[in-house]
C-alpha positions as CSV (number, residue, x, y, z in Angstrom):
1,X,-2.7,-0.6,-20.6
2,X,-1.6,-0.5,-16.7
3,X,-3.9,-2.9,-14.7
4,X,-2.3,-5.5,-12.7
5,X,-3.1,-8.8,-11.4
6,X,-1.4,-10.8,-9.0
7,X,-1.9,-14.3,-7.4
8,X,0.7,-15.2,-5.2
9,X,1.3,-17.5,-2.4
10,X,4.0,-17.1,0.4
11,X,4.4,-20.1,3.1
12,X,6.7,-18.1,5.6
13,X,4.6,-15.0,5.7
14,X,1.6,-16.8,5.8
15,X,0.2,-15.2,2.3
16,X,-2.8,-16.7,-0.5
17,X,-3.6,-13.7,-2.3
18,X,-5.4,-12.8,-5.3
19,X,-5.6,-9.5,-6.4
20,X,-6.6,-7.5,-9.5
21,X,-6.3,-3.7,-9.8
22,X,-8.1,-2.0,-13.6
23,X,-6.9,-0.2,-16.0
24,X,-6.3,3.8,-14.6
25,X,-7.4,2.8,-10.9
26,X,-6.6,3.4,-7.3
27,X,-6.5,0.6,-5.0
28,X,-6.4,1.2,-1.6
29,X,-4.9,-1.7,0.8
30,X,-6.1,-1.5,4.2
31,X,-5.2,-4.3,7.0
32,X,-3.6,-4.4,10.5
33,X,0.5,-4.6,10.9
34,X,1.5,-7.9,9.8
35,X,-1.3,-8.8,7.2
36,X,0.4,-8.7,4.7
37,X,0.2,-5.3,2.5
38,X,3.8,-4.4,1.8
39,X,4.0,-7.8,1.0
40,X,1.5,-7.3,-1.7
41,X,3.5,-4.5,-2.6
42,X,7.3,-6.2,-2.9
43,X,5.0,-8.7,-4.8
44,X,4.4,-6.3,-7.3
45,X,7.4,-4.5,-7.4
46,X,9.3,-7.6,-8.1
47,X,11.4,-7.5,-4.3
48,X,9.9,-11.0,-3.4
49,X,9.2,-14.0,-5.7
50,X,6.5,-16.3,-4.6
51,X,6.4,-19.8,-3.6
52,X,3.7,-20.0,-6.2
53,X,1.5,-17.8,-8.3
54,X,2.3,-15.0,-11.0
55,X,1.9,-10.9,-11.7
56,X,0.5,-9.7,-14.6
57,X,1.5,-6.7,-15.3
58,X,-0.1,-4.1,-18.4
59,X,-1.0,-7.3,-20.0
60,X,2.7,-8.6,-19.7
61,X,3.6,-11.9,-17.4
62,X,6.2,-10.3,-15.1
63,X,6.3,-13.0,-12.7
64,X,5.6,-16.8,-13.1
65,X,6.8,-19.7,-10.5
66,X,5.4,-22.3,-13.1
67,X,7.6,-21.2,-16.2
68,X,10.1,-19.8,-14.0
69,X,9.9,-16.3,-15.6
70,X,10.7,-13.6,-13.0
71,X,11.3,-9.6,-14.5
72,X,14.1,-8.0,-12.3
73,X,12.4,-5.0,-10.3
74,X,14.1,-2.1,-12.6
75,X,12.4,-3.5,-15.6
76,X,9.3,-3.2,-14.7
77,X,8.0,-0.1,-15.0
78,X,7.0,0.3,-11.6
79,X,7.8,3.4,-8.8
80,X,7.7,2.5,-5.3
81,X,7.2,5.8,-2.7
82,X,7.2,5.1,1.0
83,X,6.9,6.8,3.9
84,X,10.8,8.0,3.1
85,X,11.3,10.2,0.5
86,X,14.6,8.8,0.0
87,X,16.0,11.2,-2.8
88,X,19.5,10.8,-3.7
89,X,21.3,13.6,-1.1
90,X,24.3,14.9,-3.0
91,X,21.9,15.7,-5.9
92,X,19.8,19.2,-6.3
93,X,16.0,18.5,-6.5
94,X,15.9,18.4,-10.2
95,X,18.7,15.9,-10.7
96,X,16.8,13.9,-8.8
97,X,13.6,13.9,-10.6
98,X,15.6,13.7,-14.1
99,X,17.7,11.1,-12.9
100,X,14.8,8.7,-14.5
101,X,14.2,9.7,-17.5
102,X,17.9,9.7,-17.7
103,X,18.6,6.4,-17.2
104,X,16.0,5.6,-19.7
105,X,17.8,7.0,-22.6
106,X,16.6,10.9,-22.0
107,X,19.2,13.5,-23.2
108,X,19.9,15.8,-20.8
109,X,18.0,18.8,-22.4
110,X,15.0,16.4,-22.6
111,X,15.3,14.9,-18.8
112,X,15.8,18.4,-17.3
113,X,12.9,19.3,-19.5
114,X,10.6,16.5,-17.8
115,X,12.0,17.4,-14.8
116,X,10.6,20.3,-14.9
117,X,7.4,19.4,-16.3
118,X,7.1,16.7,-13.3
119,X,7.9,20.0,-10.5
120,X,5.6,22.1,-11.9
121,X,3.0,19.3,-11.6
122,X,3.6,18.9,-7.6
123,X,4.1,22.8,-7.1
124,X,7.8,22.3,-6.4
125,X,9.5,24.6,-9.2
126,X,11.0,26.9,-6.7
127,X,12.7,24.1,-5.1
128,X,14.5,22.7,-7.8
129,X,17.9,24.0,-7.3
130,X,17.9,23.2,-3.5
131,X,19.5,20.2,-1.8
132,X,17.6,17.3,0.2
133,X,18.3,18.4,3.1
134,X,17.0,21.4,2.8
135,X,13.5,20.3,2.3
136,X,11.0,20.0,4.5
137,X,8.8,16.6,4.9
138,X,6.0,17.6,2.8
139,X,8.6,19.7,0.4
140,X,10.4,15.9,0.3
141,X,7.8,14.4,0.0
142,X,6.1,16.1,-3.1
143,X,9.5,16.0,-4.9
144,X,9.3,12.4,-4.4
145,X,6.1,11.8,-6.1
146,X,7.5,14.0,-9.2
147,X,10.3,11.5,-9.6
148,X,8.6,8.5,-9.1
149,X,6.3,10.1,-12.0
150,X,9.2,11.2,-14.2
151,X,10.1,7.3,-14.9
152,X,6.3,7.1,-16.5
153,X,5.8,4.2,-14.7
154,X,3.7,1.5,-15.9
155,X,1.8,1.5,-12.0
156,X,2.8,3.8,-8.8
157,X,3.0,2.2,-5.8
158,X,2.7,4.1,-2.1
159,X,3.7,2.7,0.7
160,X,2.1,4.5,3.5
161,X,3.7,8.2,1.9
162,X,1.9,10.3,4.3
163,X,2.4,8.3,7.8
164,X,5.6,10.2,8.2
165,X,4.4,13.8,7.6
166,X,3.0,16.2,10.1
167,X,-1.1,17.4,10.2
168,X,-0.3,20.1,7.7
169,X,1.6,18.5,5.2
170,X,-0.5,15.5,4.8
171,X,-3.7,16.6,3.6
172,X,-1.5,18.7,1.4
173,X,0.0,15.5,-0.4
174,X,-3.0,13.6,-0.4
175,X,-4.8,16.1,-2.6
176,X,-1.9,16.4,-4.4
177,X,-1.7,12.3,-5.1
178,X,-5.9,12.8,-5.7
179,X,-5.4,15.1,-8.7
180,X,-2.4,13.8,-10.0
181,X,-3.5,10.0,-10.4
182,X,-7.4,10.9,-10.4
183,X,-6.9,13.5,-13.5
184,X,-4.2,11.4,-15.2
185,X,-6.0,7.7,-14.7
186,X,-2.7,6.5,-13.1
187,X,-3.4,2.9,-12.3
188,X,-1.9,2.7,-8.3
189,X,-2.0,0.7,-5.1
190,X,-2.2,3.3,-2.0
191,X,-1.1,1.1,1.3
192,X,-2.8,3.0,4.4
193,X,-4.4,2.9,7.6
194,X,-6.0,6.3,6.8
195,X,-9.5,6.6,5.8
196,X,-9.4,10.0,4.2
197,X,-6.6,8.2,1.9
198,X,-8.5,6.0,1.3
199,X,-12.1,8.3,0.6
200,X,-10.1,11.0,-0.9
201,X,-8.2,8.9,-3.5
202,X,-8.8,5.0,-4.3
203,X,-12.0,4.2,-6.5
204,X,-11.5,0.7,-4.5
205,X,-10.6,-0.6,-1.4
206,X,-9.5,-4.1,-0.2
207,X,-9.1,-5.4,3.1
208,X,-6.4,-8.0,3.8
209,X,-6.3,-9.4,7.4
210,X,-4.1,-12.3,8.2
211,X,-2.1,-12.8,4.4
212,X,-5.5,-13.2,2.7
213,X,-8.3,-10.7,1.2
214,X,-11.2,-10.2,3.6
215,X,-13.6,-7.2,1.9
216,X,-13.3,-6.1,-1.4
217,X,-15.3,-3.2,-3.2
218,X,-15.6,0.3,-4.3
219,X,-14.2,2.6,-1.4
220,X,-17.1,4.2,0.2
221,X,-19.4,1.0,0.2
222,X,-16.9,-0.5,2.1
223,X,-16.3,1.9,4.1
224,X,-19.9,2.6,4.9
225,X,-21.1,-0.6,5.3
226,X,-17.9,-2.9,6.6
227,X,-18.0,-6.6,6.5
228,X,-14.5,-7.0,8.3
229,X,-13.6,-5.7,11.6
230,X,-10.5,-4.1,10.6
231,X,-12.6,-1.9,8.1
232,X,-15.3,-1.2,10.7
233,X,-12.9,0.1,13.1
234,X,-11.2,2.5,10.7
235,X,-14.6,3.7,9.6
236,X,-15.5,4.1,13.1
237,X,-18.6,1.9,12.5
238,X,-19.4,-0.9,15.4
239,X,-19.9,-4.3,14.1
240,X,-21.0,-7.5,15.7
241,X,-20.9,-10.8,14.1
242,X,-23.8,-13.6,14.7
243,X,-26.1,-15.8,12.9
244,X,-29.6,-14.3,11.7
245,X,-32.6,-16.2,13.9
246,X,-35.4,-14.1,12.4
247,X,-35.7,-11.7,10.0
248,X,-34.0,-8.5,11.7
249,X,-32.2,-10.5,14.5
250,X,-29.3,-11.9,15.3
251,X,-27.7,-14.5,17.7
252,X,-24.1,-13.8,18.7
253,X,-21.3,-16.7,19.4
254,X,-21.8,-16.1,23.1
255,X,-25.5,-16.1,23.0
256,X,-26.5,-12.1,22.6
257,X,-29.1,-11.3,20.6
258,X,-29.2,-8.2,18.2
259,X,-32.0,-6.4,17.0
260,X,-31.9,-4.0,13.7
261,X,-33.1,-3.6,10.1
262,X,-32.8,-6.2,8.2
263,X,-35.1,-9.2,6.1
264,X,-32.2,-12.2,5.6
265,X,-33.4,-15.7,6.0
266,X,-32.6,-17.8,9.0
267,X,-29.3,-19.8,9.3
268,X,-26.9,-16.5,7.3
269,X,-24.0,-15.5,8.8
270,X,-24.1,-11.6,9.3
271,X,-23.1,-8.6,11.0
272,X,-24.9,-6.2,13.0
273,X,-23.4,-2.6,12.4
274,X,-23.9,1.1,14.2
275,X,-22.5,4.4,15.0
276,X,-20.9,4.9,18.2
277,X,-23.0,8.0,18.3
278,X,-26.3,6.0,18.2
279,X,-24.8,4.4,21.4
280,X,-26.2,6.0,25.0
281,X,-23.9,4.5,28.2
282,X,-26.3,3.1,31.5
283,X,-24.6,1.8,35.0
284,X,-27.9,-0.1,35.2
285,X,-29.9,-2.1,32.5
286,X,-32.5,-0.2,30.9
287,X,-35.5,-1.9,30.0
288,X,-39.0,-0.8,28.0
289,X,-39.2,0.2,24.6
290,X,-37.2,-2.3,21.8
291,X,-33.8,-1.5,22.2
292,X,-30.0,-3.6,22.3
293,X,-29.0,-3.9,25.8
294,X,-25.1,-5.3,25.4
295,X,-22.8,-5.6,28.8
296,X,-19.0,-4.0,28.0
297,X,-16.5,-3.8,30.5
298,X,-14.4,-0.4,29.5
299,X,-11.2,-0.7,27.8
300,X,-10.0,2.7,27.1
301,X,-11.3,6.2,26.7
302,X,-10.4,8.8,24.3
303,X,-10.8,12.3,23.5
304,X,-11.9,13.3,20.1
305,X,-12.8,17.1,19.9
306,X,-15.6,17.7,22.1
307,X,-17.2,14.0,21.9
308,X,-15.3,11.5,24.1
309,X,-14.7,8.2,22.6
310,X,-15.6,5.4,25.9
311,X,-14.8,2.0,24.0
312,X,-15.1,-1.8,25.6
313,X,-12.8,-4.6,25.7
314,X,-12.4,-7.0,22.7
315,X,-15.6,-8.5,22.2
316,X,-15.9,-12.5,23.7
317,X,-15.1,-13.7,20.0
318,X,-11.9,-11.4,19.9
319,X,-13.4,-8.8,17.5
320,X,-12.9,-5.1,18.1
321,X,-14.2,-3.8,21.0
322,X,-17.5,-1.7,20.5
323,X,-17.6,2.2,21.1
324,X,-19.7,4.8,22.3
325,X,-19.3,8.7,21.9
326,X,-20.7,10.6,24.8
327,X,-20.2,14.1,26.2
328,X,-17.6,14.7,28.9
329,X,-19.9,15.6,31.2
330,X,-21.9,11.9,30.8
331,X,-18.4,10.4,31.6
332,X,-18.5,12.4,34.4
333,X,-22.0,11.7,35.8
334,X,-21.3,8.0,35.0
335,X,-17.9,8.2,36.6
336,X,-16.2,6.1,33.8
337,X,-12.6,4.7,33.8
338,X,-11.3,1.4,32.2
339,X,-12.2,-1.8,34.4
340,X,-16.2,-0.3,34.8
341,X,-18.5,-2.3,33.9
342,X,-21.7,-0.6,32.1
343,X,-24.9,-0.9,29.3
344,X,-24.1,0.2,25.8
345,X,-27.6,0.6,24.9
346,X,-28.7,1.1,21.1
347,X,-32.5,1.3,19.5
348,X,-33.2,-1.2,16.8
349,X,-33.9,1.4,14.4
350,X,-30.2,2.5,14.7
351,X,-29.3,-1.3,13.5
352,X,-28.3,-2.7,10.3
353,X,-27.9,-6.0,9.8
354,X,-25.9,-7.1,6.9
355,X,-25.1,-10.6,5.5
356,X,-21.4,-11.2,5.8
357,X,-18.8,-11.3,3.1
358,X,-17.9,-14.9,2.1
359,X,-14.0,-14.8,1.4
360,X,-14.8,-16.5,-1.7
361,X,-16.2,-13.4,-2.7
362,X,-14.2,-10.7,-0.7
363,X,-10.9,-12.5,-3.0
C-alpha cells in the first residue's frame, strides 16, 4: 500500500492544498513558477513541515501539526530525483545505486546484486564501473532513477528530471520512467511543465496555480478539455472565460460574446475553448455567416515547424493570450509584427463551451 494524501497549509508561501494520489498511480503536477509544486513535493518528502495539515503516507501518519508527529525525511520511504542527477562523485555507478540498499541493512553481495538488478532495468549495465563524471546527462540521468529505485521506495518523487536534458535524451527517460512505474504500479508524483510527461506517463493530472488546486482529473481529459488557463496553454488549446447568456453563448467580463457548442443553462460560469488552428487572422472585421469575431492586439510570434504561431496580448481579464497558427506566407500577406492590431476570427462550430471547474471540486 503506496498512496498518499496530503493536506497542508503554508502562510509564507501562500499554500491550502489538498491532495490525494492512489494506490500504484502517477500524478502529474502542472502550474506556472511559483505555484507551488516543489512545495507539494518537500511536503511530501518531509523537507518542510506545515503550519497546519498532515501527510499520509501507505496508510501511515507521517506528518501531523495537530499531534505534533513529524517522520524525519530518511524514514520515509520516499526518493526524490530532480533535474540534477546528483550521484555521489567519488563513487563508481554501481556504488551509487547500492549505496541504498546498503544503508538499509543489505550485505554487500545482496546490494551489489540489486544494483545490478536496478541497471539492467534502466539499460545502464555497461556503465556500472564508470565514474560520474564520465556520464553523460541522459546516462546520469537513468543511473539516477535506478538508485532512487534501489531504496524500494514507498512513492518516487520527480522533480522536473527531464528539464535539464537535451532533445535526445529526454524522450529517452521519459519512456524509460513510462515502463518502469507504468509496468511496476509505482505510485509517483511527476512535477512538469511538459505535456508529453504528462500524456506519456501520469494516469492523472492536477493543476495548482497560485498555492491551491485549480483542475484535477485523469490526464488526457484535462488536457483535452482544460478548465484552467495554465492547462489550456500547455495543451495549446485557447480558452475564454464568461458567463453562459443562452444555450451555446457566452458573455465575456469585458462584454464579448462567444458563440460555440454547448446546451448549459443561463447564469453558469464557463469557458469557451478552441484550436489555434481553427483560428483564420483578418486586418478588417469579417462579417456574414455565424462566426466569433474577437479584436487582439499581437503579442509575439513564433515558429513552430512549418505553422507559425501569431499569439495576442493577455486577454482584458489577464488570462493567456489567445493564438492562431497560420502559414508564413499569411504572416506575410498580413504583414504581422507585435503592436498590430487584427481579427482572430473562429466559426461557432469550432467552439466548445464548457462549464467551469468549481475549485471545490478541482481540490
Amino acid at each position: 500500500m503506496s498512496g498518499l494524501h496530503v493536506r497542508a497549509k503554508l502562510a509564507a508561501r501562500g499554500v491550502d492544498l489538498d491532495v490525494t494520489v492512489g494506490d500504484g498511480e502517477v500524478l502529474a503536477v502542472l502550474g506556472p513558477n511559483g505555484a507551488g509544486k516543489s512545495t507539494l513535493l518537500s511536503l511530501v518528502a518531509g523537507l518542510l513541515r506545515p503550519d497546519d495539515g498532515r501527510v499520509v503516507l501507505g496508510g501511515t501518519i507521517v506528518t501531523d501539526t495537530g499531534s505534533g508527529t513529524f517522520v524525519p525525511a530518511h524514514a520515509r520511504g520516499v526518493a526524490l530525483l530532480s533535474q540534477e542527477a546528483m550521484l555521489f562523485p567519488h563513487m563508481t555507478v554501481s556504488a551509487n545505486v547500492a549505496y541504498a540498499p546498503r544503508c538499509k541493512g543489505q550485505s554487500r553481495s545482496a546490494s551489489r546484486a540489486t544494483a545490478r538488478r536496478w541497471l539492467d532495468a534502466v539499460d545502464a549495465t555497461d556503465l556500472a564501473d564508470r565514474k560520474p563524471a564520465e556520464l553523460s546527462g541522459g546516462q546520469a540521468q537513468r543511473v539516477a532513477v535506478a538508485r532512487a529505485l534501489a531504496a524500494d521506495p514507498h512513492v518516487l518523487l520527480l522533480d522536473e528530471p527531464m528539464a535539464a536534458l537535451d532533445v535526445t535524451a529526454a524522450p529517452a527517460l521519459r519512456r524509460l520512467l513510462r515502463d518502469i512505474l507504468r509496468g511496476q504500479g509505482r505510485t509517483a508524483i511527476i512535477v512538469t511543465h511538459d505535456l508529453l510527461d504528462a500524456l506519456a506517463i501520469a494516469d492523472k493530472v492536477i493543476v495548482i496555480e497560485d498555492g491551491q488546486v485549480v483542475e484535477s482529473g485523469p490526464s488526457r481529459a484535462v488536457l483535452t478539455t482544460p478548465r484552467s488557463a495554465f492547462a489550456a496553454r500547455i495543451a495549446g488549446v485557447n480558452l475564454i472565460p464568461g458567463i453562459v447568456t443562452a444555450p451555446g453563448v457566452i458573455r465575456t467580463a469585458w462584454g464579448t460574446e462567444i458563440f460555440g457548442a454547448g446546451d448549459l443553462s443561463a447564469g453558469t460560469p464557463a469557458i469557451a475553448l478552441f484550436q489555434p488552428s481553427a483560428v483564420a487572422v483578418h486586418l478588417v472585421a469579417p462579417h456574414g455567416s455565424p462566426r466569433n469575431v474577437i479584436a487582439v492586439t499581437v503579442g509575439e510570434i513564433d515558429v513552430k515547424g512549418t505553422v507559425v504561431r501569431v499569439r495576442g496580448v493577455d486577454q482584458p481579464d489577464g488570462g493567456a493570450g489567445l493564438a492562431a497558427d497560420v502559414t508564413a506566407a499569411a504572416v506575410a500577406d498580413l504583414d504581422l509584427a507585435p503592436g498590430r492590431s487584427v481579427y482572430f476570427v473562429v466559426k461557432a462550430q469550432e467552439v466548445g463551451i464548457h462549464a467551469a471547474l468549481p475549485k471545490s471540486q478541482a481540490r
